[in-house]
C-alpha positions, 0 to 999 in steps of 0.5 A, a space after each residue: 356866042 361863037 364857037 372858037 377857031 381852036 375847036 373849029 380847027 380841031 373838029 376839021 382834025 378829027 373829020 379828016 380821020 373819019 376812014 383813016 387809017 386805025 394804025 397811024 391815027 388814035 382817032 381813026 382808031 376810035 371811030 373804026 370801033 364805033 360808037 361804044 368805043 368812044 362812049 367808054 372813053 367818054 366815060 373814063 374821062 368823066 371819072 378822071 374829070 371827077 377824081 381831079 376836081 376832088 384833088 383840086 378841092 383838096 388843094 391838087 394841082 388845078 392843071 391836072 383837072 384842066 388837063 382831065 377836062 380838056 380830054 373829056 372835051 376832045 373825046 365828046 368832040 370825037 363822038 360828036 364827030 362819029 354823028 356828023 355834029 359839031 362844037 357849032 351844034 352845041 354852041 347853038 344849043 347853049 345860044 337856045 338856052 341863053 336867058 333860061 333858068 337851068 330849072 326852067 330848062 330841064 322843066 322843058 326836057 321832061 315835058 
């Protein structure tokens, strides 16, 4: 597993706006609030995730949802960014966890 350029190239975004300027960059923005400001965010964005996928089960509009997700995930990039992480840091996580059972898995976590 590779992590894809589109994520590469949008991680290298959102650390050239670490310090930049709140007024002209969203993200700078996030990142001069800290940490929390971005949890909240993340936090918005699951509860969107979670009201589009109960639309799409309903017969909404499967884009929306798409769309809801691709927040969640630019916004935890964000936050992994503001810790000197990556999309390649999760990517290596998931390759670690190949070949597991999701049970086994979270059997490991707990020990």
């Amino acid at each position: 597993m590779s992590t894809p350029d589109s994520l590469l190239k949008l991680a290298a975004v959102l650390e050239s706006r670490k310090g930049g300027d709140p007024a002209a960059s969203y993200v700078a923005r996030l990142f001069s609030k800290g940490d929390d400001a971005i949890l909240k965010k993340i936090g918005e964005e699951a509860t969107e995730v979670v009201m589009a996928a109960k639309d799409t089960r309903h017969g909404g509009d499967a884009s929306k949802l798409v769309g809801e997700v691709a927040d969640l995930w630019f916004h935890s990039l964000v936050l992994l960014a503001h810790f000197d992480l990556g999309p390649a840091d999760v990517i290596a996580e998931l390759e670690r966890r190949e070949g597991l059972s999701g049970l086994e898995e979270k059997a490991r976590r707990t020990q």
